[in-house]
C-alpha positions as CSV (number, residue, x, y, z in Angstrom):
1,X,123.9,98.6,93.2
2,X,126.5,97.3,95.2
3,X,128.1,98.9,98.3
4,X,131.3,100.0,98.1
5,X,132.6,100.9,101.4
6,X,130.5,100.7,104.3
7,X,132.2,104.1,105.9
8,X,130.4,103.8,108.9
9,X,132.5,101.2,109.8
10,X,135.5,101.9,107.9
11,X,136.0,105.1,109.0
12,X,133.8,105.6,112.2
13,X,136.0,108.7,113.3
14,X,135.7,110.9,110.2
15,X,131.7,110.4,110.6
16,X,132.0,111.2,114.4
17,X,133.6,114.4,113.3
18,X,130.2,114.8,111.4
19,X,128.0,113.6,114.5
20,X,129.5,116.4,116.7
21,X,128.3,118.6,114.5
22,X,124.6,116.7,114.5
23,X,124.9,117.4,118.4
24,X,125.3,120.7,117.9
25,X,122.1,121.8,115.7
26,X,120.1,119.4,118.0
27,X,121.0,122.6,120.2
28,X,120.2,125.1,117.4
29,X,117.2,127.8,117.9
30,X,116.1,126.5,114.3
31,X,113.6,124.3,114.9
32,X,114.3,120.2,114.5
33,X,111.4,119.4,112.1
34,X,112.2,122.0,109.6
35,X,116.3,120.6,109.6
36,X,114.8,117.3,108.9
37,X,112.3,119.2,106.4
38,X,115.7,120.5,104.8
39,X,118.0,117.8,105.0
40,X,115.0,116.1,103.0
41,X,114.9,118.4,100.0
42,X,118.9,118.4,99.7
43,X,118.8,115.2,99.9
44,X,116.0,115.6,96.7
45,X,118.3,117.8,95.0
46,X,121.5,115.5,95.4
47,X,119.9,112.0,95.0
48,X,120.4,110.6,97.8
49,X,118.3,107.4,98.3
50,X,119.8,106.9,102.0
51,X,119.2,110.1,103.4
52,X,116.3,110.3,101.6
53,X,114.8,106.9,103.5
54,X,116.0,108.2,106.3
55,X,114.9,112.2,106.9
56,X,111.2,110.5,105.5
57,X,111.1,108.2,108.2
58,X,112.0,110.6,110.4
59,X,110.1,113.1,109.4
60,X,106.7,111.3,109.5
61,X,107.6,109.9,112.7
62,X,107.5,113.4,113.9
63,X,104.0,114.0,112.3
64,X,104.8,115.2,109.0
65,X,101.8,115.1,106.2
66,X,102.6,112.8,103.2
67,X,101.1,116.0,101.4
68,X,103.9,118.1,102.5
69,X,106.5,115.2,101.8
70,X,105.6,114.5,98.4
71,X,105.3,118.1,97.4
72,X,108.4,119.7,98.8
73,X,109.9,119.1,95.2
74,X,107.3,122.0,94.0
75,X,107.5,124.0,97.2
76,X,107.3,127.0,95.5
77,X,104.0,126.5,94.4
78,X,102.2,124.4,96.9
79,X,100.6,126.7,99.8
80,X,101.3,124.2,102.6
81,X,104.4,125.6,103.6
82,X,105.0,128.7,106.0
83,X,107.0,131.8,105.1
84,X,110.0,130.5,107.3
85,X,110.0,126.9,105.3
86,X,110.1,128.6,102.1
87,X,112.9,130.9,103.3
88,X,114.9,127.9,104.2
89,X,113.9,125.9,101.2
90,X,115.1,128.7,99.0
91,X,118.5,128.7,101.2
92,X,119.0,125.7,101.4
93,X,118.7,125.0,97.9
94,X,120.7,128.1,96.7
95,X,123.9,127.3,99.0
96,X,123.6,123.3,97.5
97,X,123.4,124.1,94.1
98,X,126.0,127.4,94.2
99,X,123.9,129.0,90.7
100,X,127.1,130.9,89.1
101,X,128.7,130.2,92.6
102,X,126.5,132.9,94.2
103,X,123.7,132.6,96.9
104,X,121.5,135.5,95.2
105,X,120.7,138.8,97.6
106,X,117.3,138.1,97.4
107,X,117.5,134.7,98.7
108,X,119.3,135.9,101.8
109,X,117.0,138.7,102.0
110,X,113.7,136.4,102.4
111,X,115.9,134.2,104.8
112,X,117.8,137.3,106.8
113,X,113.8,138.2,107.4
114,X,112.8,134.7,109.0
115,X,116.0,134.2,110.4
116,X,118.5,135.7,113.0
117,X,121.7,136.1,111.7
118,X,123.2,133.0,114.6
119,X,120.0,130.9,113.3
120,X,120.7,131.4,109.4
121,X,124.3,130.5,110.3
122,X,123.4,127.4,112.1
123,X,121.1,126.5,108.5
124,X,124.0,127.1,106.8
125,X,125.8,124.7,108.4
126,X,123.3,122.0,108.7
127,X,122.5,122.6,104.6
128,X,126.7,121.8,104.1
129,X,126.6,118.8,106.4
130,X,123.6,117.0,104.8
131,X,125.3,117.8,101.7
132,X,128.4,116.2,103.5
133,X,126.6,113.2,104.5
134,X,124.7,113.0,100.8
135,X,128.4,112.8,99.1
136,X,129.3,110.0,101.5
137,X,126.3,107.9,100.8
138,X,127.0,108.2,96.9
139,X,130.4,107.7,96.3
140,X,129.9,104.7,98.7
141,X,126.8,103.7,97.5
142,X,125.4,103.1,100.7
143,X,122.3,100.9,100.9
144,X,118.5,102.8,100.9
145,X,116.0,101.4,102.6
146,X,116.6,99.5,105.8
147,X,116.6,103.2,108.3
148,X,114.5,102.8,111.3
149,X,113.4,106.0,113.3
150,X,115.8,106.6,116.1
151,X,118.6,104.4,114.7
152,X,121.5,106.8,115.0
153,X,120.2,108.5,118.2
């Protein structure tokens, strides 16, 4: 498939609108490894071969198991995951995919339990910027494969 705007250099201003907010959940209570764990699984749901290269490479660089990697898709089954993951998995993957354009209550009751209300905004917002950033990638069709760790640091 054949790029078809390379917006990082196109339009380096609208994605440093996007970075700022980066900079911001790198201050976030929620821990690091479980918004890389989430922007992972969005990126799942959406399709998202960049992101997807990317939040893996990131994510085993920071010690994630393969196990946990390549099971995420059936999170709700595997036992490898701690109440607070599978909070923000089920968040994460109810504000993407909007069900009847509802997050259900008991969804935001399991994560309202793990989460303070500041840290399930902050998820919230990192969930709608990977979603941001998986949008980009695929209307642009923007090349998988070639992220090293640390690149956009």
């Amino acid at each position: 498939m054949e790029q078809r705007i390379n917006a990082f250099e196109k339009a380096p201003g609208a994605l440093k609108a996007l970075y700022g907010i980066g900079g911001y959940l790198a201050k976030s209570p929620v821990e690091g490894q479980l918004l890389d764990l989430i922007y992972f699984r969005v990126s799942q749901i959406n399709g998202c071969a960049f992101c997807l290269d990317m939040h893996s490479k990131d994510l085993r660089a920071h010690g994630e198991t393969e196990q946990r990697l390549y099971m995420i898709a059936a999170w709700r089954e595997a036992t490898v995951y701690t109440d607070r993951e599978r909070a923000a998995l089920a968040w994460a993957e109810a504000v993407t995919k909007l069900n009847n354009n509802d997050v259900p209550n008991d969804v935001y009751q399991q994560a309202i339990e793990q989460f303070t209300e500041a840290e399930l905004v902050d998820l919230t917002l990192a969930v709608t910027t990977i979603n941001t950033y998986n949008r980009i990638n695929i209307a642009f069709r923007t090349p998988a494969g070639g992220y090293q760790v640390g690149m956009f640091a």
